[in-house]
Structure formats: C-alpha cells, structure tokens
N, C-alpha and C positions, 0 to 999 in steps of 0.2 A: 758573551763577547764584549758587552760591556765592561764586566771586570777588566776586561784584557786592557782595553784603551785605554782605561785607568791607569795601569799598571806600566804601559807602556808610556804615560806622560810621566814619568818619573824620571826618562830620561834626562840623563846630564847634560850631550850635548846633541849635533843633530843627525852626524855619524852616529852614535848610539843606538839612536831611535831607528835609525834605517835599518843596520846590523840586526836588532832584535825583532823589529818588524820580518827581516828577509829568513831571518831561522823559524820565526812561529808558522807565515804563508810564502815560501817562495815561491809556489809555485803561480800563486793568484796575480791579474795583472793590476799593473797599479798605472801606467798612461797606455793609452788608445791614441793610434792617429794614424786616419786612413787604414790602411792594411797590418798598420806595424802596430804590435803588440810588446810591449816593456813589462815582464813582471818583478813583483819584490825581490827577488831573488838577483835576476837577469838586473834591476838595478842598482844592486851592492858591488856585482862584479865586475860590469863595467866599468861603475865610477870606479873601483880601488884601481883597474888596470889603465884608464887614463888617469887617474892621481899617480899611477906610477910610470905612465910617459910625462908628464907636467915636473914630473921631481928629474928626471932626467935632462929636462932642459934647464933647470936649477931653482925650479917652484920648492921653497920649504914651507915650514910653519914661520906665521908673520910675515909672508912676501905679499906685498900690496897685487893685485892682478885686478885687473878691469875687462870688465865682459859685457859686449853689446851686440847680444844673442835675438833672433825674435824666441816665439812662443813654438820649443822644438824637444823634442823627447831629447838630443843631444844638447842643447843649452842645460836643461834638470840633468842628465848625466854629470857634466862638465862642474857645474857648480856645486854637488854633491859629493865629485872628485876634488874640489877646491877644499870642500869639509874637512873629507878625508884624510888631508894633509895637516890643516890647522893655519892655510893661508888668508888673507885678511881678501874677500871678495867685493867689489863696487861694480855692483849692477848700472848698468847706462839703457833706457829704454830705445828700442832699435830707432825711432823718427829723431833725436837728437841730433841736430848737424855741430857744426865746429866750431861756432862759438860755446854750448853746453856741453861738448865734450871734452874740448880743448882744458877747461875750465876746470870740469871733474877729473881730469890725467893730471893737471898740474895739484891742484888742491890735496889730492891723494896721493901724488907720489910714484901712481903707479910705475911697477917695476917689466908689467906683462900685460898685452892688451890682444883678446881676443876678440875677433871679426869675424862675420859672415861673407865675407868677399862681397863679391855683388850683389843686392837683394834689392827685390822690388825696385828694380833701376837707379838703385846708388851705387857706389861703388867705396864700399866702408873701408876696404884694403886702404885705399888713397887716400882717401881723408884721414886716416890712420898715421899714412906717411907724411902728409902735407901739414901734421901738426906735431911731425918727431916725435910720434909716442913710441915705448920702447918695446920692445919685444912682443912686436906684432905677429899673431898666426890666428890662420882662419879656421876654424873650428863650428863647421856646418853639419856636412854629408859625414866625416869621420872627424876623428878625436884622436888628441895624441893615445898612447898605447906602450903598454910595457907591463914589466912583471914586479907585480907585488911585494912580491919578495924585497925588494932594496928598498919598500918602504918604514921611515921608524913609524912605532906606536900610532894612533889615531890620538889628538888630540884629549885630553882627560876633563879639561875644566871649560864649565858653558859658559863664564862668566868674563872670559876675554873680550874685548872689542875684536868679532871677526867679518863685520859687515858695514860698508860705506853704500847708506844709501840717499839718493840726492831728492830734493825739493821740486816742485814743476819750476820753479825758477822763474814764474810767467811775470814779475815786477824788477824784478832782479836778478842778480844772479844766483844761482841756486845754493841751496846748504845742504854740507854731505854730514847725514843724521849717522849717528853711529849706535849700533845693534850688537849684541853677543848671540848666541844661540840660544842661550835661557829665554833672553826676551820674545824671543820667535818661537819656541818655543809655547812660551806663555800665551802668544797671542792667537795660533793654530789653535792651541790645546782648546781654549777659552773658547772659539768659535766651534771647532768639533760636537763641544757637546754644548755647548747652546742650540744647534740644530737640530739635534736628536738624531744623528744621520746613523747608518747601521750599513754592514757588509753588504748588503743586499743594493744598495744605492748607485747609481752612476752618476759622476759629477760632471762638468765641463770647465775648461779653462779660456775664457773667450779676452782675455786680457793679457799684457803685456806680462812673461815668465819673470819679465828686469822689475816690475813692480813691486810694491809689500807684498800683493795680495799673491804672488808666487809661491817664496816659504811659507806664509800666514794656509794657503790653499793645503800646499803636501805636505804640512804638518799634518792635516789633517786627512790625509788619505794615507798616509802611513798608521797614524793611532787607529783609523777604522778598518783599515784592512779592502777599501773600496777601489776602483779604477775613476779615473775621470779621464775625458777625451780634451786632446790638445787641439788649439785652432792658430794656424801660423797666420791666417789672412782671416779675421771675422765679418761676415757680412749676412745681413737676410736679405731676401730668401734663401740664397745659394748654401748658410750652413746647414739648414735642417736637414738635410737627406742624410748628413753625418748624425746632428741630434736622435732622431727615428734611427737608424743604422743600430747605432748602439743603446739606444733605449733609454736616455738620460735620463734621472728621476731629479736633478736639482742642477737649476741653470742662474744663471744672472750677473753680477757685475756690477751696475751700477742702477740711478734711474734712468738715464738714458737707454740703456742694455732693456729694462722693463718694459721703457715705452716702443721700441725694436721690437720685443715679443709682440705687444698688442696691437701693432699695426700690421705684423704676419699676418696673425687670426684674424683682423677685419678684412683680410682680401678672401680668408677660408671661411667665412660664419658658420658656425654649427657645425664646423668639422678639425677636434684640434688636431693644430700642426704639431705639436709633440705629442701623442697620445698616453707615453709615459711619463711627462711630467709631473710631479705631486709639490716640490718647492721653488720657488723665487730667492734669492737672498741676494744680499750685496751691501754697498755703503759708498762710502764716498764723496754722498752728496745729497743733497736734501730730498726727501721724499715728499709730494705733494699727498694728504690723503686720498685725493681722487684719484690718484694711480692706484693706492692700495684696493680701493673700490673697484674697478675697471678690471684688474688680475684677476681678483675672487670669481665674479662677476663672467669676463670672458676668456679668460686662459684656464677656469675653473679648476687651480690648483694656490694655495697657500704663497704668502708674501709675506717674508722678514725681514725688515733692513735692520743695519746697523749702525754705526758711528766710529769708524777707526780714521786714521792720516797714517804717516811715515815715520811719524816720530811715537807711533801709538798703533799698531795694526788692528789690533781688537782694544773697544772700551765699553761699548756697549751692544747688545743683538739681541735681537726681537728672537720669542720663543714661540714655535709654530702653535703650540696651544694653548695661545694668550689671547685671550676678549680681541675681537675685532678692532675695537676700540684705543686700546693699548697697540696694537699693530697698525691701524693706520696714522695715528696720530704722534707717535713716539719712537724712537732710536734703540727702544729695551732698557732692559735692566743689565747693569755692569756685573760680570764675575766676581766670585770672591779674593779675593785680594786687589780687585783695583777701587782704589778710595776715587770719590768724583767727593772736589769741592765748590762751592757756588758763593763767587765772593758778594760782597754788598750790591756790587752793578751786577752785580749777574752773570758775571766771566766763568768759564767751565774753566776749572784747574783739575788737573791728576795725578798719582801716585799709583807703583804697584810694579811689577815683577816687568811687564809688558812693556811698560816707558823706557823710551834710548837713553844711552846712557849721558847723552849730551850731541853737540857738532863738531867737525873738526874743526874750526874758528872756538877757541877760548873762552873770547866776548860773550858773542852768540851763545854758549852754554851760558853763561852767568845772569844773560838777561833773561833768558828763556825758564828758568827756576826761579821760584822765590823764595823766601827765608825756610821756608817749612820742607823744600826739597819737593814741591807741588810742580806739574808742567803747565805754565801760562799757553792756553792754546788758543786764546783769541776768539773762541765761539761764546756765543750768550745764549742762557738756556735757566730751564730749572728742574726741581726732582719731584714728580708728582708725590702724595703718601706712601702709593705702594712702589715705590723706588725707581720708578721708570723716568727716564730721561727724554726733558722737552727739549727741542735748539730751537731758538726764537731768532739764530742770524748770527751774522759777524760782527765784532768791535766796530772792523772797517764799513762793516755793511750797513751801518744804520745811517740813515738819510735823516740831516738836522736840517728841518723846513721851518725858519723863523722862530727860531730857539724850541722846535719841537723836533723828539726823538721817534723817527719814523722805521718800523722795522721791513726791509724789502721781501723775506720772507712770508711775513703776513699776507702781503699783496696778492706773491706771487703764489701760494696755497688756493688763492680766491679765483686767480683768473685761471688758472689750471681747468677750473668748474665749469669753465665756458666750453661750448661745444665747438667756436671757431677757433680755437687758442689750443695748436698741437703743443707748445712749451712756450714758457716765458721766464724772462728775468727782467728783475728791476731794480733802478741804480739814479743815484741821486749823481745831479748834473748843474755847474757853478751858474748860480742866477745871481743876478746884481741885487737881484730886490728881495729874492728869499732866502739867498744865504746859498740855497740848493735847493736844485725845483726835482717832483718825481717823474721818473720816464719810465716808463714802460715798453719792451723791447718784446714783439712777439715773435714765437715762427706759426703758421696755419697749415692743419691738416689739409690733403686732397679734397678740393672741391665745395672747403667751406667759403662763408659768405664775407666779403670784403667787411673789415673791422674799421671802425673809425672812433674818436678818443670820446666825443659825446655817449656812441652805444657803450663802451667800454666803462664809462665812468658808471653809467646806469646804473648796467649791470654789477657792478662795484657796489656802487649806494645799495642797492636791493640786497644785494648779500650782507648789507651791515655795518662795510666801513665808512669808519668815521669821515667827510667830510674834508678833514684837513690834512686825509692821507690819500686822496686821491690824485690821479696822477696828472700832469698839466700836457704831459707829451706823448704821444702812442709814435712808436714806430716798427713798421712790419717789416721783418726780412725772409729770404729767403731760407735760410739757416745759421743758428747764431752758433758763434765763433767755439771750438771745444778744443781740447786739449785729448791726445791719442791715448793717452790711459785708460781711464777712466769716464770718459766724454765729460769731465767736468764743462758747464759754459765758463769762460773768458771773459771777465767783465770787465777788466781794463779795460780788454780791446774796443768796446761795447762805448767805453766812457770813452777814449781815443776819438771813436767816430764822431759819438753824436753829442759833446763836449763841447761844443763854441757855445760860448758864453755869450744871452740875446737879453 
C-alpha cells in the first residue's frame, strides 16, 4: 500500500488524485461525521454532480468563487466540485465577520459566494448581502446538483494558480496567498508520509475545512486510502464519544488542540479517553517541550509537530520514530525538495514545490522573496547536524531590553515547566528606561496556587535564565486571547492591553 500512495502522489492536479484514489477503493470511506458516511467513490460523484450544478449557474474554469463553509462533509464536496471544474477557490474561515470578508470578496474579485445561511447564530446569508457580494447561495444540508455530462474535461495542469488563501489578518488586513494544486499537493504528500500513517488509521478533522490544513489534511487521506472524522462544532469533553465511536488512531491540530487532550485525561487519570489513540501531530505554533513530555507520559501515545503557515502548509514534521529528543525539542526534518535557508541573523527562508506562488498584492510578492527566489518567513531558528529544525521566535518577537536581544520563546519553553502555568506568552512592552521591559502573561490550570512575579522569576533563575531576561511584569488572566483556527495566542491583543507605557 505503500507503493500505491507513492504512485498515487504523482498526481498532476487534485481532481486527479480523487479520480484515481475513487477507482483503486471506492468503496472505503474516506469522511465520517456522526451517522453519515462519504466514501472515495460516493466522493468523486457527488463532487462531478455539484460541479455540474455550479457549471449550470455559469461556475467555469478560472471563475473566482468564495466559500465560507464550516468543517462539513458538503463543504469537502463542494470544494472538490470547485476542482473538478478548474475554478479558482478562496476559502473564508466560518468566524470571519464583514470587515475580513468584505475585504477577501473585493481583493479576489469574487464572482460567486457560497454560505451557510444561518450558522451558529449568524446569519452569513445577510452579511453576504449587506456587503453586495455576488452570487450568493447557500450551500449547507444540499449542494447544487446536475449531470455530468455538460461538463468539459477536468482541468489538465496543477501548476495554475487555483486557490486564494487569506492571512489571520490579526495586524492588518489580511493577504490572499496564492496556491496551485501541485503546491497542495506537495504539502499533503510531504505530511502523509512523514507520518507513516497506513489504511488502517482513523484521522480527525478538528479544525476549520477553510484552513491550509483542510487540503494539506485530504491530500492525505486520499494517497493513504484512510477515513478521518469531521467536527463542525470541536469541543472536550463533548467530542470524545465521536473520537471512541470511531476509534481515531491520530488526533491534533495544534498545541492548544494537545494541551485540550491532556486536560481530558486529567479529569480520567489511568483511564484513556481515546483508547485508540497511537499519534498526536499538528503545527502551527510552538510546541513547548514539556507538552511533548506530558503526551508521551499521560495520553501514552506519540507526538509530532511540525512547522507549516499559508503560505507553506508542510516545511518541516516530526517522524514518529525519532529520539525523544529530536520530538520534543524540534519542528523535524524538512522533505526532500524543500531547501530551508538560515540567513546570518538567523531568518528561516524556503524554497521548494510547497511554497505559494506569491499574493494577490504585486508588492507583497516582491517583498516577501528574495533575490534567490527563497520565502522570507519571519521566524528565527537553526538546523541542528542531523538536519532537524530549531524556531528560537519571531523577527517581531524578540524583545530588545537595553540593547539586548531577548528571545520570548525561550521564556515561554521555561514557564510551560511550572506546575501553576496552564500556558503562557511573553512579549516585550515600551518602557521609558529599557527601551522594552518583559511581561509575562499567564493562564493557570484548575486549582493551582496563586502566581506572583517574585515566585515566577525564582523559579525562572533556578531553571537557568539569564538574569537579564527575566521578566519585570507577571500578569494572570483568565484565558489569553486566540484566534479560531488554529488557537494561535493573539499577542497584539496582549500588548493592546497591558501596553501603557510606566
């Protein structure tokens, strides 16, 4: 079976890959959700028969179309009938209101904008209208629908730009990244078997379908021939009876997603909540090692992160059979063909199949490269001997305290280690006299002991650090600020609040 998935990544575009998946196993299912079962098969033919209600309403190849689906076995239809066509797709994550949307309809052009009518007590139809987007239909419970037949050829080449996807936008306003199917392609492929994942597997989908990690995900359950289970509303407790239902063998999302799992299991000690579980995986966003510890430890099943964004879906992923050491402390080793370069300061730049092709802003492309045709991504990191990749922070994220270069990641790896510190971030805040002082922003598990900035520093010195990286301010909240993807924290917001200058 392995050959197969090989064979089947050769795919040209992402129609292709469905097509040939759907004639090797039609019959196997490939989404779960609740009662309802989608197999490879039951997936080619729906999507061609709404690709051929979409062509009826005058969807061709290159018609821009904007879809702001949740996470629904008819959203993967719809957009896989988008394929089928050869239309250009701009996913919108469902919590987007009308400044981010309004924003992505105009930037794109779109020509056709599909909605969920009312969901989760919005009402996307209206906001739809109330920003003159064009060719609004809601596309939930059913999908358009027609006969195949009047459709031309499926697209031939993977190398067109056929996907606008946007930025969190959380500084600004957001950038619509631009994707071909090759590159998605690349970036599924690359993650598939970095896993080592096999027919036998059950995935889940606990994140937004409008995300990378949507195609980057059923790329990969297309080349392995596996199901994963869809989650339109994710929450614990209440998803596991679905997890357990279907016997998930690889769960995750993000670190947030990780630390969700392990706070399940502390309310079950010595009884896991998934009993099928065997991997962790995700990215996104920094892994503290003490989570990888805490996984092995209490979810007693394997953890791989990785290191993709939007403009990169796969760049590097942790191999379930790699030294402990290499998994808790590192992002993985990159694929073959993505080059990772590490300039003088230490900027990760990339190249390779996977990378967008650019944004729709011009500029924004020509800044975003540099001479060598590398992608400026703004992280700082480096490549251990055995090629594995460290992230030491962001450009923006290093805190300059009286001309010293302070990394908040560092920090925030350390307090992770504390037993009254459920998660933290830390961020440099304007001080008259240091330039930037550091603040430490906690959240605290159930029932731990009130934190204050002396115990904190302490325990800081005792673990190591330096003295001049320690922090001047502690502040404990109740939950810090995240974003609906992915739960990245929000540190603008972070610096917003606790930002007056003393």
């Amino acid at each position: 079976m392995q050959e197969t998935a090989h064979t089947l990544g050769g795919s040209r575009t992402l129609w292709e890959l469905v097509e040939r998946r759907a004639a090797l196993t039609p019959d196997r299912p490939v989404l779960l959700q609740g009662d309802r079962v989608l197999t490879f098969g039951g997936l080619r033919d729906r999507a061609e028969r709404c690709a051929a209600g979409l062509y009826a309403r005058g969807v061709r190849p290159g018609t821009v179309v904007a879809w702001q689906l949740p996470t629904r076995i008819e959203t993967a239809v719809l957009s896989f009938a988008l394929a089928r066509i050869g239309a250009v797709q701009t996913p919108l994550i469902p919590f987007y209101r009308d400044k981010e949307v309004g924003f992505a309809l105009r930037e794109s052009g779109a020509e056709f904008f599909a909605v969920p009518g009312e969901w989760r007590g919005f009402d996307h139809t209206e906001m739809a209208r109330r920003l003159g987007a064009r060719g609004v239909f809601e596309a939930y419970a059913s999908l358009p629908d027609g006969d195949p037949a009047v459709l031309p050829p499926p697209p031939a080449s993977g190398t067109d730009v056929r996907w606008i996807y946007w930025t969190s936008g959380t500084t600004s306003d957001p950038k619509g990244v631009l994707h071909t199917d090759r590159s998605l392609l690349a970036g599924g492929s690359c993650l598939a078997h970095a896993l080592r994942l096999t027919p036998a597997d059950v995935g889940s989908m606990a994140f937004p379908y409008a995300h990378i990690a949507g195609p980057d995900y059923t790329v990969m359950l297309l080349l392995y021939g596996f199901p994963a289970v869809m989650f339109e509303q994710f929450a614990l407790p209440d998803a596991l009876d679905e997890y357990r239902r279907h016997g998930v063998t690889v769960a995750g999302g993000s670190t947030a997603f990780y630390a969700m799992f392990l706070a399940a299991q502390r309310e079950r000690p010595g009884e896991p909540v998934i009993p099928t579980l065997r991997l962790l995986a995700g990215g996104g966003a920094p892994k503290p090692p003490e989570i990888y510890h805490a996984v092995r430890k209490e979810l007693g099943c394997q953890l791989t992160h990785g290191y993709g964004m939007t403009e990169v879906p796969m760049i590097t992923m942790g191999d379930p059979d790699d030294t402990p050491e290499n998994l808790a402390t590192t992002e993985g080793r990159p694929p073959a063909g993505m080059e990772i370069r590490i300039t003088g300061s230490g900027e990760v730049r990339l190249r390779g199949e996977a990378v967008c092709r650019g944004y729709l802003d011009p500029a924004q492309t020509a800044a975003a490269f540099d001479e060598d045709g590398f992608l400026v991504t703004g992280d700082l990191g480096h490549l251990t001997p055995s090629g594995h990749l460290v992230l030491t922070g962001r450009v923006k994220d290093i805190i300059i305290r009286k001309g010293e270069n302070i990394s908040a990641k560092e920090i925030e790896d350390l307090l992770h280690a504390h037993p009254d510190v459920g998660d933290a971030a830390v961020i440099g805040l304007p001080d008259a006299e240091r330039g930037e002082r550091v603040c430490a922003v906690v959240e605290q598990p159930p029932g731990a002991s009130p934190l204050t900035l002396p115990a904190v520093t302490a325990f800081l010195r005792e673990a190591g650090l330096s003295v001049h990286k320690l922090p001047e301010q502690l502040e404990v909240v109740d939950a810090l600020p995240r974003n609906e993807t992915l739960r990245k924290v929000l540190k603008y917001r972070l610096r917003e609040r606790f930002g007056r200058s003393r």
